[in-house]
N, C-alpha and C positions, 0 to 999 in steps of 0.2 A: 465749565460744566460741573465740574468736581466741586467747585465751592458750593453751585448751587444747589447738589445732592447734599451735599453738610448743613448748608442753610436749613434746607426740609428737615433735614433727619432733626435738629435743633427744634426748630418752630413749630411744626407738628408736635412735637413730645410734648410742646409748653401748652401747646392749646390744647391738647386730647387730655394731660395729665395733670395740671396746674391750673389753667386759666378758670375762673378769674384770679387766683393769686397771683402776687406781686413776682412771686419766683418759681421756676422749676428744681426739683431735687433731684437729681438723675441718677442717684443709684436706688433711692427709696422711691420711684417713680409717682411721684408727688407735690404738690404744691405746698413752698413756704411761706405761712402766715404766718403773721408777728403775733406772739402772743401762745400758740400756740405748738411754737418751738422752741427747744433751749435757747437762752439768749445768748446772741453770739457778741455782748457791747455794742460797742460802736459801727460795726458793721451794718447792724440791724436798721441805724438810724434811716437808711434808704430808702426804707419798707414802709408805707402807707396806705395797704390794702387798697392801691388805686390802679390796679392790675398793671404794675410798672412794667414788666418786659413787654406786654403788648406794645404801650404807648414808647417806651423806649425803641422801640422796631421799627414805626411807622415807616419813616421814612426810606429804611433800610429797603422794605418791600419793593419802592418805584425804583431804588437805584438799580436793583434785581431784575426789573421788569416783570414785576409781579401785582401788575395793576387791579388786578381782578381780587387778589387775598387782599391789596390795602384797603380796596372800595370795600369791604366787606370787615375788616378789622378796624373804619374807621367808626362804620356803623355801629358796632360791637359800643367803641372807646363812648361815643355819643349815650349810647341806650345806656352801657352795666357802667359806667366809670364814676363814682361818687367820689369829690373832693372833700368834703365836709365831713371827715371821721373826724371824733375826740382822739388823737394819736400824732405825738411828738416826734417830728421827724427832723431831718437835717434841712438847711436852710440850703446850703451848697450844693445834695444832690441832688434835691427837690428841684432846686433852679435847674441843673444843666442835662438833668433825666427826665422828670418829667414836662417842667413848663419851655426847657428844649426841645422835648420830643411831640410838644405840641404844637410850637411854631414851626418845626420841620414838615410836622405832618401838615399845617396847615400852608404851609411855602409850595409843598409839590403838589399837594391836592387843588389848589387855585390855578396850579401853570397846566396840569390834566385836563383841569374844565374849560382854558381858554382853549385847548389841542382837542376839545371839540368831541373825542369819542366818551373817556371815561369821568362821573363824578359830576354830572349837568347835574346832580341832586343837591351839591354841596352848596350852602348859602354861609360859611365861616364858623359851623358849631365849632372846630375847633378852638378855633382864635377867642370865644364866647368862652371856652373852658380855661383859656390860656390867660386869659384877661382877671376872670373866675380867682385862680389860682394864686396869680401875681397880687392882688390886693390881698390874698392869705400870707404873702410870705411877708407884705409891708410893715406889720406891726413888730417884725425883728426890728428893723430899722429904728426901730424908736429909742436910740442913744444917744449923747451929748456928741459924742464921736462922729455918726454917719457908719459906723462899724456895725455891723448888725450879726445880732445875738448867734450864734451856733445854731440852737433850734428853735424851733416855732412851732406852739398846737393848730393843725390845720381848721381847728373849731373856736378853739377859746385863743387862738393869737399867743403870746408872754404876760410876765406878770400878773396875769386874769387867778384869782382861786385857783379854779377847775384846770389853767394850764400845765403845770406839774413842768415849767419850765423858765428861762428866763433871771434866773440867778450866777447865771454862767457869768465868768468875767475874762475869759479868753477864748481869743477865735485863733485858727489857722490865717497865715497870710494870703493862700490859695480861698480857703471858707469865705475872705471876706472882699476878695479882688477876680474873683470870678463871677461874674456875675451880667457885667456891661450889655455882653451881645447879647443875650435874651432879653434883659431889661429894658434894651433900648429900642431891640425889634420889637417886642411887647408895646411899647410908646410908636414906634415908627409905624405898626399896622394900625393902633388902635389911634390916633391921635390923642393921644392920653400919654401926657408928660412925662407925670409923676414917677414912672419906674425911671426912666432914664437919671433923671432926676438925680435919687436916691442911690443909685448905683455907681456913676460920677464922684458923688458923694465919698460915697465910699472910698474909691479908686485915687480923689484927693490926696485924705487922709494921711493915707497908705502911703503917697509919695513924699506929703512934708513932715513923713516920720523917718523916713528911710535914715541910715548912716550919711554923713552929708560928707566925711574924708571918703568912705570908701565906696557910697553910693550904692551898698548893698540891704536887701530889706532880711529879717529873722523872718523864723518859721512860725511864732509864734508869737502873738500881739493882745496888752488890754484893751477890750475893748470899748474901755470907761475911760483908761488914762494915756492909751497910747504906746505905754512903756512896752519896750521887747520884752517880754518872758522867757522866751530862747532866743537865745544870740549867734545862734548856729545857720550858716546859711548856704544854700544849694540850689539846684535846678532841679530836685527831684521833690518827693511827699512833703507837703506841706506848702509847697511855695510854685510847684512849677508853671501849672496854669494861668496864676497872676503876670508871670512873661508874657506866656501867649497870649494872653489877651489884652496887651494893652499895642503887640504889635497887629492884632487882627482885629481892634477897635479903629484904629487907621486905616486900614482896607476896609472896612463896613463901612465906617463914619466917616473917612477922609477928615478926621479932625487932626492934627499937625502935631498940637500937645502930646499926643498919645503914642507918635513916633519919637520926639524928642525924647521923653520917658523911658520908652523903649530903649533907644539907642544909647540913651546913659547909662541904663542899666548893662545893656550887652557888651559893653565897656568895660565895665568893672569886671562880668563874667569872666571875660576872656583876660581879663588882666589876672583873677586871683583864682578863681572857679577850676578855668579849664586846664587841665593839665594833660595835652595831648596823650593818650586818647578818652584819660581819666577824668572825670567830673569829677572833683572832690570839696566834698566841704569847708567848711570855713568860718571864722569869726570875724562876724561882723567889725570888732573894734581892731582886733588883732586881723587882717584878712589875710597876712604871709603864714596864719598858724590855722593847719589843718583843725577842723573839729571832732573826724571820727576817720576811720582808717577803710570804711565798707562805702558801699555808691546803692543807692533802692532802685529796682527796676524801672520806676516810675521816671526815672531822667532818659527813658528809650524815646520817651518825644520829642528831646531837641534836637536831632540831628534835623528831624520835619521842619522845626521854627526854623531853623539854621537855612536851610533853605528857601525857605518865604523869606526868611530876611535877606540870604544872596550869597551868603558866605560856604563855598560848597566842600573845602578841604576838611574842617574838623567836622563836619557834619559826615564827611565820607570818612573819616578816622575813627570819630565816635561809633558809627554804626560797623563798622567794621569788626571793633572789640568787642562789641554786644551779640553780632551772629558768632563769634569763637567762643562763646560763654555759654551761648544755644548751643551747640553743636557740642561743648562738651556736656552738656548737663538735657539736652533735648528741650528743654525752656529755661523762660533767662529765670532765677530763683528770686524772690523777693528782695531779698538784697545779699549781696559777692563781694567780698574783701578787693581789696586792689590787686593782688594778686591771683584772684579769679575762684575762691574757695567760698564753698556755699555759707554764708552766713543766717538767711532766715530761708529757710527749704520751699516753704509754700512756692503755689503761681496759681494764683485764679482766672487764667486765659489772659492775661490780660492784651490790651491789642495796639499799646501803643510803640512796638519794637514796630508792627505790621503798619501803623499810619510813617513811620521814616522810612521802611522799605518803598510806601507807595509816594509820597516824595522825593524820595532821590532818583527813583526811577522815573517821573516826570520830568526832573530836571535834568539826570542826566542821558535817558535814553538805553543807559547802560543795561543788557540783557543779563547780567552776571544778576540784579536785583530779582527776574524774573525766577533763578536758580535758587535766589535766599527764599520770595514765597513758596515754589514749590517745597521747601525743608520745611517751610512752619505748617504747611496742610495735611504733609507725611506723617510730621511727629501729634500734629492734633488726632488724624484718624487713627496713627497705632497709638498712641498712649493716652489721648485725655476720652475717646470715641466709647460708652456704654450704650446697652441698649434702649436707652432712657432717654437721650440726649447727649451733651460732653459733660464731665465732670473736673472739676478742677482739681489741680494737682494740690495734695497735701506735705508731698517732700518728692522733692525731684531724684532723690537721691536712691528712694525705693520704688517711686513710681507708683507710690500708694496713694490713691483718690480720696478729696472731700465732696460730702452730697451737697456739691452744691454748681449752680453754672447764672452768673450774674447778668444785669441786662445788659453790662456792656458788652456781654459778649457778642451777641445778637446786633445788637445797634452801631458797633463798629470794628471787629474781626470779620465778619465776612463784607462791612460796603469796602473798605480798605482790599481787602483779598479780591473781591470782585474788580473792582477798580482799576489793581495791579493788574492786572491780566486782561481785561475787556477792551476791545476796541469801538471805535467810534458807533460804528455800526451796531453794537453791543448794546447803546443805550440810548434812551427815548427821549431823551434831552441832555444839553450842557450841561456838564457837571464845571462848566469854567463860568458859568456866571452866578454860581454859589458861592458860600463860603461856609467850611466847616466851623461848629465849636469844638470843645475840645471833648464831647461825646459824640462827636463828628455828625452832628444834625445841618442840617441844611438850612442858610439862609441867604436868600439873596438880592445881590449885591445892589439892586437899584433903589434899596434901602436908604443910602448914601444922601438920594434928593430926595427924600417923602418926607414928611411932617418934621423940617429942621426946626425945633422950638427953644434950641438952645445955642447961645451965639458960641461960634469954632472957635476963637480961641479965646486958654485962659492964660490973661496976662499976667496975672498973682502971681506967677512963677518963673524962677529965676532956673535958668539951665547951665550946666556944667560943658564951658568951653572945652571940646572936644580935639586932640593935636594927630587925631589919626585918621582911617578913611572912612568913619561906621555911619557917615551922612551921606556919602556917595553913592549909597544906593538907598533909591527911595521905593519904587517898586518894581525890581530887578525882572526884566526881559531875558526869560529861561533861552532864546534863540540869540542872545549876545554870550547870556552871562558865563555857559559852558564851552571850553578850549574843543576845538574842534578837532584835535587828536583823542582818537578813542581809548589810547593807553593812559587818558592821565589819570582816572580814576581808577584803574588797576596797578599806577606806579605811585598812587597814596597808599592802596590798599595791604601792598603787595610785603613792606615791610612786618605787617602786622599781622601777617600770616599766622605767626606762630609763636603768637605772645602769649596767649592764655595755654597751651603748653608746656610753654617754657618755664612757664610761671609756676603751673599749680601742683607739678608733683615735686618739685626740687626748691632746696632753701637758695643761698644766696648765691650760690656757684650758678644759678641760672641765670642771675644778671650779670655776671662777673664776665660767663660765655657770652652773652649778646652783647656787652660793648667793648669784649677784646683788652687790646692796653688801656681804653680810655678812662676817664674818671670812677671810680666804684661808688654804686650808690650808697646812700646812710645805713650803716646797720638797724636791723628791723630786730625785735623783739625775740620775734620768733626764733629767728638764727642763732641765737647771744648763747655762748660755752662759759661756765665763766672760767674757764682753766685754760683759756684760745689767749694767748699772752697779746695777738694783734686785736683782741678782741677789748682786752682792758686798755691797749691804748686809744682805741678809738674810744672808749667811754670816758676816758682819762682828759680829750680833746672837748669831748660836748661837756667837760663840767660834772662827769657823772663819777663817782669814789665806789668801790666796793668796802664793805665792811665786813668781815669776818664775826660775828658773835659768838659770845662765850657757849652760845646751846647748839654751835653747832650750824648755826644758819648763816645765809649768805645774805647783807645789806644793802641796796644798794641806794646813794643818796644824790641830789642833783643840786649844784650851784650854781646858776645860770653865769652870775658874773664870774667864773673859775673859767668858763670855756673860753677856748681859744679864738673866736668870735664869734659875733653877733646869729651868724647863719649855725654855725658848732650849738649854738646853747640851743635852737627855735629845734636843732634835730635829737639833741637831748632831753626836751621836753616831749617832742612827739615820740623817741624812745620811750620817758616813762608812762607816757597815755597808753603806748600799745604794749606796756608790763600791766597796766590796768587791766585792757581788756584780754589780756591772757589769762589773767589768776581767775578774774568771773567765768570765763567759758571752761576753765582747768575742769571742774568738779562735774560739766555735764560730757567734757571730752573723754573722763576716764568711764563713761556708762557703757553699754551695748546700745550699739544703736536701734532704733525701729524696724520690726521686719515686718513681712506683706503676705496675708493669705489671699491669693489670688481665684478666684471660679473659672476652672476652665472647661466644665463641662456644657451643654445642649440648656439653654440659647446663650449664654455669656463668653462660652471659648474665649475665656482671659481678658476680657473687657473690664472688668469690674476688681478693684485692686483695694485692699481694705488694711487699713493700717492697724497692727496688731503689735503689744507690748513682747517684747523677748522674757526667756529664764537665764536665771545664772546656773542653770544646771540641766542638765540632757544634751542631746546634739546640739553642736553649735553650728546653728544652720549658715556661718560667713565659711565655713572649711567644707561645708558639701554644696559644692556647687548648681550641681541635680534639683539640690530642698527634696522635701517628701511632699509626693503624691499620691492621691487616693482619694475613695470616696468615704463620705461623713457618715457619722453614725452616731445617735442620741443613743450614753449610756443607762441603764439602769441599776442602782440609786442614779439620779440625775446631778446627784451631790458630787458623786464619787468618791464618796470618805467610808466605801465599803466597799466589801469585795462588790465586783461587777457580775450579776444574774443573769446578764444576755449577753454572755461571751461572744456566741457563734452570728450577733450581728458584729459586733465589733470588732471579731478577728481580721488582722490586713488590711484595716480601717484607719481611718482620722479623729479619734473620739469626741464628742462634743461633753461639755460638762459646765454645769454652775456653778459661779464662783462661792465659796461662803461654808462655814460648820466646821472647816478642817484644814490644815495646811496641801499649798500647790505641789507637794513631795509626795505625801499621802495621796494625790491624788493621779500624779504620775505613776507613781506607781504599781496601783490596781488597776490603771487600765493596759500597763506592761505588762501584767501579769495575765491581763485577758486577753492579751493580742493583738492589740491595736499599734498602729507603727507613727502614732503621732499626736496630740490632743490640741484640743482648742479649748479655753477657760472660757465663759462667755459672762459678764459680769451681770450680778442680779438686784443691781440698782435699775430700776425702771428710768430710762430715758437716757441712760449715763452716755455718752459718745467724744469720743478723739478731736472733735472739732471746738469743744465745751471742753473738755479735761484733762490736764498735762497727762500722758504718757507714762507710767513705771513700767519697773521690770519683773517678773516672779522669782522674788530671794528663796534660797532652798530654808529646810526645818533646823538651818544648825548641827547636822548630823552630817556625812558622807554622804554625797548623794550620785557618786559615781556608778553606781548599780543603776542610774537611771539613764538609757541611752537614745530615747525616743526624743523627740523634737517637743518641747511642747510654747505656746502663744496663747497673747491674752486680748481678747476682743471688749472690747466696750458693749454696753445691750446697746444700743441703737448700729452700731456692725454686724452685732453678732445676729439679730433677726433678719438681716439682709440675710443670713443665709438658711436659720431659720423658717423665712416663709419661703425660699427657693425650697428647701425638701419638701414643704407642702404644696408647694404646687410644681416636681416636677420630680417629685420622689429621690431619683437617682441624683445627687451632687456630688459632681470632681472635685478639690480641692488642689493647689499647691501652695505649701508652707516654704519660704525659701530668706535669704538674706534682704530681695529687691523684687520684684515686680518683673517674669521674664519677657522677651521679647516676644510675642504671639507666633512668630514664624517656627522659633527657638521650641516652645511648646509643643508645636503640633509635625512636625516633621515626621514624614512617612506615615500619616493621618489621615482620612477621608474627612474635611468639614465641608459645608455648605458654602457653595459659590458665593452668596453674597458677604462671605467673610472673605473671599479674596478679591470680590469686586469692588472692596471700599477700599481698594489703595491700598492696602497694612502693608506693605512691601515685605509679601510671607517669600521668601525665594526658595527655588527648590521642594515645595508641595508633592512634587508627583515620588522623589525620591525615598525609596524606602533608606531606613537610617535606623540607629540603635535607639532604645528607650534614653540611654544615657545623655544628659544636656552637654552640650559640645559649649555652648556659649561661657565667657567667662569672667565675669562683671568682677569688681573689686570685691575684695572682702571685708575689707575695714571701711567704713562710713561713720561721720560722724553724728550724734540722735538730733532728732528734730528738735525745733524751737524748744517746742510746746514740750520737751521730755520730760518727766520729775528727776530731780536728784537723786531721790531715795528707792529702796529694793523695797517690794513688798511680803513679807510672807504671811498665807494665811492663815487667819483662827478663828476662832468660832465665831469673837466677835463681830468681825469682816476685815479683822486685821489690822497689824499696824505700822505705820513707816518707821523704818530704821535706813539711816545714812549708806549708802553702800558704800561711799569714799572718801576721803577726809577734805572738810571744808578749803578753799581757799586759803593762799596767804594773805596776813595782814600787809597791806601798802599805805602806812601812816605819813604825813606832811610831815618833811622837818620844819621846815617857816614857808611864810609867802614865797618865798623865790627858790624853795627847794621842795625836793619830795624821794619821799623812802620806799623802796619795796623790798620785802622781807622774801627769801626763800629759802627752802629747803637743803637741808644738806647733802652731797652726793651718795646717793643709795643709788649702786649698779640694778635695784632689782625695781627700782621705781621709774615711770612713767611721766616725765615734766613736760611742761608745754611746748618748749621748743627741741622735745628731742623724735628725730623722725624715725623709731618706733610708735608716734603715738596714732591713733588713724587721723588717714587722712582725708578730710571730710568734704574735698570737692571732687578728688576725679569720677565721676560717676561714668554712668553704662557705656560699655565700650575704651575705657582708657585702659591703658596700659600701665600698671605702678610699676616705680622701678621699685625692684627687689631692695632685702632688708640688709644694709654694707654695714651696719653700727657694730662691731666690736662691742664687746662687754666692757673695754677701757673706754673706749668714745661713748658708751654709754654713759659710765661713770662720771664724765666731765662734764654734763648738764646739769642746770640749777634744777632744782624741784622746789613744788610750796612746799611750805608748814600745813601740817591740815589741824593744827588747837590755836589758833589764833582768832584775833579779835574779829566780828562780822564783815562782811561784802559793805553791805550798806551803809553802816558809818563808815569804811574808810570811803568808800566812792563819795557821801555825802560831804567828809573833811573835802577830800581832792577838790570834786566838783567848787566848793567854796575857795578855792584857791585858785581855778581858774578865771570864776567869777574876778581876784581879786588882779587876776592879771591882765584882763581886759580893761578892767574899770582903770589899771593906773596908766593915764594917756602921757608920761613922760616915763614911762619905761622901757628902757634900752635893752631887749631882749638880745 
């Protein structure tokens, strides 16, 4: 029932406040059209003004039993839905959002009208727009390859003049291997071949390019020559859905190839991939050598495969570490270090953690899954839940919202949630005689015998003899394939309790605890002293020299053939990868992080969380735990680069001010002097917003700026009129300024609000108790800044200001030859800040952890390497590196 109250509060917003656009904006309660918003790149390609969340829905409606809003939103898709815009879209989301969400709708709408009450009107306009669509997307296909182009003008096709597309020479390996199940149901309703055809085609390709030692495919592929362009390969962004869909091409098609493929591949996974309970990347040539040290949220689907294919341990291991990553960070974050530290902050709801939930609790029956949905419905309603709709999280870390909420969220966060929890009884038909895609649309399965036009097997292909049991199961019976002791899913789970704990605030002494006397794992980057004498012999083993330099800096160089073997040197190379990705992340680690003005006043009580740039000067909102609260107040000048004329509104206020004519000191400081206990900048670039433009900070005038002790934050114009038009339509607005985003119960303690804020679930505890104003809650202080942050401080001037570096560049990390490589660092300064010393923040435990206090000694300080900040750029030496791993995969007789 809960989900179905979130569904409404969702769909409703899209249709009162967006439809017909493609998107809802849920803090700006408004529809996203292309064109007429900043452009966000590649994101945007989804958008083709063909009212995409509607049709992305469809189907979702009948799983809900919401038969009466589909009969009526399908009419909607029929009448307003125009495919024939001049507007260049993605080929890949175009296929499995919209021309999936047309075969789904037209899958449930057909099985309605046989059941006799709803939808006797329907004669297949769907399937007529689906048909429509799929001959728009055919002229990508038009390559030597069968690889089909990235995008496609829905009017003028590629290469046409007027396309404005089609010069593209790389696809994604997902972009161009997803595609089958639509294409082929598109062929299977329509007896019309050609999609099948082409997609096949495709899917060919893709398999007699793969690595033929290691049977693994890259992320990214020409789509003229075939060559990998990235050689880096995973189950996550870029590549994952091409798995799934060559094992759910087998279940559709019952074609056999398409399992064999399958099974080869998952072979390989689990041979180089899978690293209990880690997914980690990998090189394709090289496949024992990791490619990057983080995992993207987007691998939260294979535990689901993992179980349609039968294999239920890592599937319950993997999804296991994925809810400990949730539960420390309240969603999983775009992408998490192996050690569980937020690496890219965003999550745009995404919902494929919630489709492995709804699998293994299928498979296994196990009610402990029922416990992980209810976490993801709790943390949806308190932290992603505005009045608008849901908005996606912009940094997990503050809890600061993007205006934005996708169609997948709608089309499969709540069928998934529903699913999970509904019983038979629940729903109006089998959901066991469909088959999901992987925007979880409905297709079903008697597809298998309709219009075979193309003979099942292709012989062309030779298959890699298999010496283990990955054929054994062909399509695994969930009533065999689960142990009928109910502990064994909680005696996988059970070890992995309290790994991302153990993990994320402490260096290496947390692995050292968990396996006791046993083997110690490889020194990590982060850890490395260089004054720790066991620290130089284990560098001394992988081949790794330090070098003392005459300026003062510390060297370090790598000889593969010096280690003491083969396995020593592959952990001395992935040693200087992750000094690589140290020194780039250095310069954004030493910034302030992002803080959060939050509305807590009548109707948003803290629903709406707005990501705002910190100062290096006034209260440092991470040491008051409280933030400042108070209602807003537009100053006059509006500038604030003069005294302030309307004191007596802005006394004991939050001042609002435009950016621009005068420095951010200058401007704190006249509204100190008027009263005010906190300000907001609000920038006066028209349209400028956080989701479009890195992050800075407001650097002081160069003077002392200790006389300034008020709080003050800097809004983008597209944040800063969210609040804005809130005082014009609601006069009175609360604000609080604080480090993070606070918990709404935390807020309002000892409060009168309105019932229906505690009847959505927020888990407000304790309401009725009267309590102190003072916030009891007490989130971390140190966070590390989002993606998106700029390096540089801003301070203003009349011009509108200019960027100055607020902290010294990276170290240079130069290649000594092919088979070695340098990283330069700093000298020991007690009073500096390096990347592996832990003073510096630490950038995953978020809301609710516990840090362990700060044990560093000013000598243990002392003995961490720091960069150089005057050395040569980021990007040539990553561009040298990079060209040296190039050259280490390329050499196939090298004995790493």
């Amino acid at each position: 029932n809960q989900v179905l109250e979130m569904f409404d509060h969702a769909y409703s917003n899209y249709m009162e406040h967006a439809y017909p656009a493609d998107e809802l904006m849920p803090l700006t309660c408004r529809g996203r059209v292309r064109g007429q918003e900043p452009s966000r790149g590649d994101v945007d390609d989804a958008l083709g003004k063909f009212s995409l969340t509607l049709i992305d829905t469809l189907d979702t409606l009948v799983v809900l039993n919401k038969t009466k809003e589909f009969e009526e939103a399908v009419k909607k898709v029929i009448k307003d839905v125009n495919l024939d815009n001049d507007i260049v879209v993605s080929v890949f989301e175009t296929n499995i959002r919209v021309l999936g969400g047309l075969l789904g709708g037209h899958s449930v709408a057909i099985m309605l009208k046989e059941k006799g009450e709803y939808m006797q009107w329907y004669n297949g306009e769907l399937l007529h727009m689906a048909k429509e669509l799929g001959y728009k997307l055919l002229p990508a296909f038009n390559t030597t390859s069968g690889l089909p182009y990235p995008r496609v003008n829905l009017k003028f096709g590629v290469r046409h003049p007027e396309a404005r597309t089609g010069t593209e020479t790389d696809t994604c390996t997902a972009c161009a291997g997803t595609l089958i199940l639509e294409f082929a149901a598109l062929s299977r309703f329509t007896g019309t071949s050609i999609f099948e055809e082409y997609a096949r085609k495709a899917l060919d390709f893709i398999w007699e390019k793969r690595q033929r030692s290691s049977n693994l495919v890259g992320v990214t592929i020409n789509i003229h020559t075939g060559d990998w362009v990235r050689k880096d390969s995973g189950v996550g962004a870029g590549i994952d859905s091409y798995y799934e869909y060559l094992l759910k091409a087998y279940v559709l098609l019952g074609d056999d190839s398409f399992l064999e493929r399958f099974n080869t591949h998952y072979d390989a996974i689990m041979r180089y991939i899978s690293q209990p309970p880690l997914l980690l990347d990998v090189h394709i040539h090289k496949p024992m050598l990791n490619a990057r040290t983080w995992m993207d949220s987007l691998l939260a689907f294979f535990p689901g495969l993992q179980v349609l294919k039968g294999d239920i341990r890592p599937a319950i291991e993997t999804h296991e570490m994925l809810y400990q990553v949730i539960k420390k960070h309240n969603f999983l974050p775009e992408a998490f270090t192996t050690d569980f530290r937020v690496h890219w902050a965003q999550h745009p709801l995404r919902p494929e953690f919630a489709e492995s939930t709804y699998f293994l609790y299928k498979a296994t029956g196990d009610p402990y899954y029922l416990e992980v949905g209810k976490t993801l419905i709790e943390n949806l309603n308190k932290y992603a839940r505005v009045p608008c709709g849901f908005a996606a999280m912009k940094d997990v870390r503050t809890g600061s919202h993007e205006d934005r909420m996708d169609s997948f969220f709608l089309a499969e966060m709540f069928k998934y949630l529903y699913l999970l929890f509904a019983d038979k009884e629940d729903m109006i038909f089998d959901i066991e005689d469909y088959i999901f895609t992987t925007e979880a649309h409905l297709l079903p399965l008697w597809l298998s015998t309709t219009n075979q036009t193309i003979s099942k097997k292709n012989t062309s292909t030779e298959y890699t003899e298999l010496d283990d049991s990955n054929f054994d199961w062909t399509c695994p019976n969930t009533q065999i394939l689960f142990p009928n002791d109910p502990m064994f899913a909680q005696s996988i789970r059970e070890p992995l309790k309290n790994v991302v704990d153990k993990s994320c605030p402490r260096g290496i002494s947390r692995a050292e605890e968990s396996l006791g006397s046993g083997p110690k794992p490889p020194l990590r980057a982060r850890d490395f002293t260089a004054s720790n004498p066991e620290h130089l012999e284990i560098l001394k083993k992988m081949g790794v020299s330090l070098i003392h330099l005459k300026d003062g800096r510390v060297q370090l160089v790598q000889h593969a053939v010096q280690a003491a073997s083969s396995l020593d040197a592959e952990d001395g190379l992935r040693f200087m990868q992750e000094m690589i990705e140290l020194s780039s992340q250095q310069q954004k680690e030493q910034q302030l992080p992002p803080r959060a003005v939050q509305i807590v006043s009548h109707p948003f009580f803290g629903r709406v969380v707005l990501t705002a740039g910190p100062a290096q000067f006034g209260m440092d909102l991470s040491k008051h735990k409280a933030g400042t609260r108070g209602f807003v107040a537009t100053i006059k000048p509006y500038n604030g680069c003069s005294e302030i004329t309307n004191p007596e509104a802005v006394k004991e206020k939050i001042a609002l001010m435009q950016r621009g004519q005068c420095m951010f000191a200058e401007k704190a400081r006249n509204i100190q002097k008027a009263g005010a206990i906190g300000g907001i900048v609000i920038d006066d670039n028209e349209g400028s917003s956080s989701d479009t433009a890195p992050l800075f900070q407001m650097a002081g005038d160069g003077k002392n700026t200790d006389d300034i002790t008020i709080p003050m934050l800097f809004l983008f114009n597209k944040e800063g009129n969210i609040i804005l038009d809130a005082i014009r339509e609601y006069e009175a607005v609360e604000v609080l300024l604080s480090d993070k985003a606070k918990d709404r119960a935390t807020i309002f303690k000892g409060k009168m609000i309105p019932n229906y804020i505690i009847d959505s679930n927020l888990e407000m505890e304790n309401m009725d108790q009267k309590s102190s104003e003072n916030d009891s809650h007490k989130p971390n202080s140190e966070e590390a800044p989002s993606e998106s942050q700029d390096a540089g401080a801003v301070s203003e001037e009349p011009e509108g200001g200019e960027e100055s570096s607020a902290v010294g560049d990276p170290d240079p990390l130069s290649p000594a030859s092919t088979a070695s490589a340098s990283v330069a660092m700093a000298d020991q300064d007690p009073h500096a800040s390096g990347p592996a010393e832990a003073g510096a923040p630490e950038p995953a435990c978020t809301p609710g952890d516990s840090q362990p206090q700060e044990q560093n000694t000013q000598t243990e300080a002392s003995s961490k390497a720091h960069w150089d900040s005057k050395v040569q750029p980021m990007e040539s030496i990553l561009a040298d590196w990079n060209e040296d791993i190039e050259a280490f995969e390329m050499m196939e007789k090298d004995e790493l």
